[in-house]
N, C-alpha and C positions, 0 to 999 in steps of 0.2 A: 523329782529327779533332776538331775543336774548334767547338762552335756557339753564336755569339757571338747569345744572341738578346735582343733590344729589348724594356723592357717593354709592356705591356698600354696601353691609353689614359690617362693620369693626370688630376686633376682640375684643368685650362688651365682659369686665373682665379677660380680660388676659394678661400677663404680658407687652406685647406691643400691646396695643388696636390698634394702627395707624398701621393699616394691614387687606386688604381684607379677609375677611373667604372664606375658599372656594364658599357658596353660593354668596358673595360678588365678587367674579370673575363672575361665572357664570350671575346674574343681571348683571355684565356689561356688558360681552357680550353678553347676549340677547339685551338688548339696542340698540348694535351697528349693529346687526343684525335687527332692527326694524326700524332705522333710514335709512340703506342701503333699506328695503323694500320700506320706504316710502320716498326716492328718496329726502332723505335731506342732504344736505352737506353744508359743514361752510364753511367760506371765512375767519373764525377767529377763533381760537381756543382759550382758555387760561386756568389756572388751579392754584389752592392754591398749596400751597408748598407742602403739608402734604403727606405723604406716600402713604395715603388713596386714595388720587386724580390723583396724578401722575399713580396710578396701574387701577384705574376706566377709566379713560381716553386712558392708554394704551391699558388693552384689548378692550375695546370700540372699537376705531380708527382700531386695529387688526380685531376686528370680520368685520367691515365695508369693510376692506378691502385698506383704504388708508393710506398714509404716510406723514403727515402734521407738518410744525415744533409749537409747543405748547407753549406758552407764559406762564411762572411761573409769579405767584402775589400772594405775602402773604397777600394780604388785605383780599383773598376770603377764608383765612382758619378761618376753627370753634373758638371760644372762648376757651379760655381752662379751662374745665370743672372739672378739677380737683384743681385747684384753687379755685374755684369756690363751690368747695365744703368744703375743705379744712377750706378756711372762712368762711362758714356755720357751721363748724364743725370740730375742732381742730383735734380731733382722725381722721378722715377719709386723714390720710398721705401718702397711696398710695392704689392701687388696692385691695391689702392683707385685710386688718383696713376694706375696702366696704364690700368688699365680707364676711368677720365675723361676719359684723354688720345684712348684709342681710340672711345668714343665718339663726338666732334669732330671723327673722321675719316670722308672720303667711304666711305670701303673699310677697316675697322678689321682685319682679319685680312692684308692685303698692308700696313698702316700698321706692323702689330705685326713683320711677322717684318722689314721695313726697318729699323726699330731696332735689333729685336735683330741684326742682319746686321753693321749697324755697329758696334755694341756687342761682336761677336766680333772684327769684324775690330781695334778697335781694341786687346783681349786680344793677339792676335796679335803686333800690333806693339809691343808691349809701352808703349800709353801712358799708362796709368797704375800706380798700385802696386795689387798685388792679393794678396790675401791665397794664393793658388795659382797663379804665372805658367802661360804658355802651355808653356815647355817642362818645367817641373814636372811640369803635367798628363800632357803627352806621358810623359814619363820614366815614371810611374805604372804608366800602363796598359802601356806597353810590358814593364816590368818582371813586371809582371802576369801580362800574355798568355804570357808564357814561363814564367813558373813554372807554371803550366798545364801548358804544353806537355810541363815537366820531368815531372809525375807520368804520365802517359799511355807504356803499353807499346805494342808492335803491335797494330793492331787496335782498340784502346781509343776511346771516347768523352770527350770531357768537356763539357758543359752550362753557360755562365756567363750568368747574367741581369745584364742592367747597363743601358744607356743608351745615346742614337743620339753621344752626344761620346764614348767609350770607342772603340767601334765605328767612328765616322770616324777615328778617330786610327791604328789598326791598318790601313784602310782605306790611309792617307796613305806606311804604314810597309813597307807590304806590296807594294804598287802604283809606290813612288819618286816621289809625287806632292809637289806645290808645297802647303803650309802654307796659302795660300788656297783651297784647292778645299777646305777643311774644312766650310766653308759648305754648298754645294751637295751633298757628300757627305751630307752629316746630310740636308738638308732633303726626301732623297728617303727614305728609312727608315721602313720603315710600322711602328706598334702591333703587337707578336710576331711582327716577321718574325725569319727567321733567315740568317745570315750564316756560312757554311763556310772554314774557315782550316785547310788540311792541313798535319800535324806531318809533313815529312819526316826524315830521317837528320842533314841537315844545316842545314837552314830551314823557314822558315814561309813558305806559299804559299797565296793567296785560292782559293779551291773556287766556292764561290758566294756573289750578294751580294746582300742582299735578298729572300729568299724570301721570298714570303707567299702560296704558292699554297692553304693550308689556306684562307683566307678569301676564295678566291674567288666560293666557291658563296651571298654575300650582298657585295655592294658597302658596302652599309653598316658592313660591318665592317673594312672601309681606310679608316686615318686614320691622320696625321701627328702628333699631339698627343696 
C-alpha cells in the first residue's frame, strides 16, 4: 500500500507561503499520532523537496515516535502556482499584487480560488509557455508513484508526503478520469489527509481517498490550504 499523504496547512499569503502554520504542525502531528494508533508503519518513506513536506513529514514521524531515513524526490512537489498565475495574469507578480487584488473583492477566498481555477485550467491547455507543462508534470509524478510502488514487497508500506497537485494527478491516472476534473479533485483534499493506492501484482488501484478521519475530533483542524 502506498499513502499518498497531503501536507499539513502551509502559510496561504504570506510572504513565504512554503511553511507549516502553526495549525499545519499541529495536523501533522495528529497524523502521526493516528497512524501510531492504528499500528501502521512504512518500510519506505519519501517526500517532495518543498519546505512544506520536509516539516509535515518530520513532525509526523516525531509524533509517531520513530526514526526513519526519508527519501527527498522533487517529482512529488506542487506545481508552482504562482507561475501559474502570474500567466493568467500579468499583475499578479508576487504574494503583495494577490492579496490587493483580493481585497477589492466582495468574497476574496471564492475571488482567489476562481483565478487560480483558471489559471490551472489554462496550464491544462496548454496556453502559455511554462517552465513545467501540464503533461510534464503528469509524467513526473506518475513516474514517481511507480518507482514507489517498485521498492514495496508483499505486505509492505510506503509513506510519501507531497501535495494535493501530485495526488490529483494519481487520482486522474488511477480512476481514467478527464484532465479537467483536476480542479475539483484537488480542491476537495484536506491538510494531512491520506489517500490509499494499492500496489497490486499487476497495477495500481485507489483504496481510499481523502481520509481525514484523524481530525475529526476538532473541526478546526479541516482546512483546505
Amino acid at each position: 500500500m502506498i499513502y499518498l499523504i497531503r501536507h499539513g496547512q502551509a502559510s496561504f499569503l504570506k510572504s513565504d507561503y512554503d511553511q507549516l502554520s502553526e495549525l499545519g504542525q499541529q495536523q501533522s502531528e495528529v497524523l502521526g499520532n493516528a497512524l501510531k494508533d492504528r499500528n501502521q508503519e512504512a518500510s519506505f518513506i519519501s517526500r517532495g523537496s518543498l519546505n512544506r513536506h520536509e516539516q509535515t513529514a518530520r513532525h509526523c514521524l516525531n509524533a509517531f515516535g520513530i526514526d526513519k531515513d526519508v527519501s527527498e524526490d522533487d517529482r512529488w512537489n506542487e506545481y508552482d502556482h504562482m507561475e501559474l498565475l502570474s500567466k493568467h495574469n500579468p499583475a499578479f507578480t508576487d504574494y503583495a499584487a494577490i492579496g490587493e487584488y483580493l481585497m477589492n473583492q466582495e468574497n476574496p477566498m471564492k475571488a482567489l480560488q476562481q483565478v487560480l481555477n483558471k489559471s490551472i485550467g489554462d496550464w491544462i491547455k496548454g496556453a502559455y509557455d511554462y517552465h513545467t507543462s501540464w503533461e510534464d508534470f503528469k509524467k513526473g509524478v506518475l513516474d514517481a508513484l511507480n518507482d514507489v510502488a517498485s521498492k514495496l514487497d508483499k505486505g509492505q508500506s510506503a509513506w510519501v508526503f507531497t501535495s494535493g497537485g501530485p495526488i490529483s494527478v494519481a487520482l486522474i491516472e488511477l480512476l481514467a478520469l478527464k484532465d479537467e476534473q483536476f480542479v475539483d479533485l484537488q480542491a476537495r483534499l484536506v491538510n494531512s489527509s491520506i489517500t490509499k493506492i494499492l500496489v497490486g501484482k499487476n497495477r495500481l488501484s485507489l483504496s481510499s481517498y481523502n481520509d481525514y478521519g484523524h481530525l475529526d475530533h476538532n473541526p478546526n483542524f479541516i482546512t483546505y490550504r
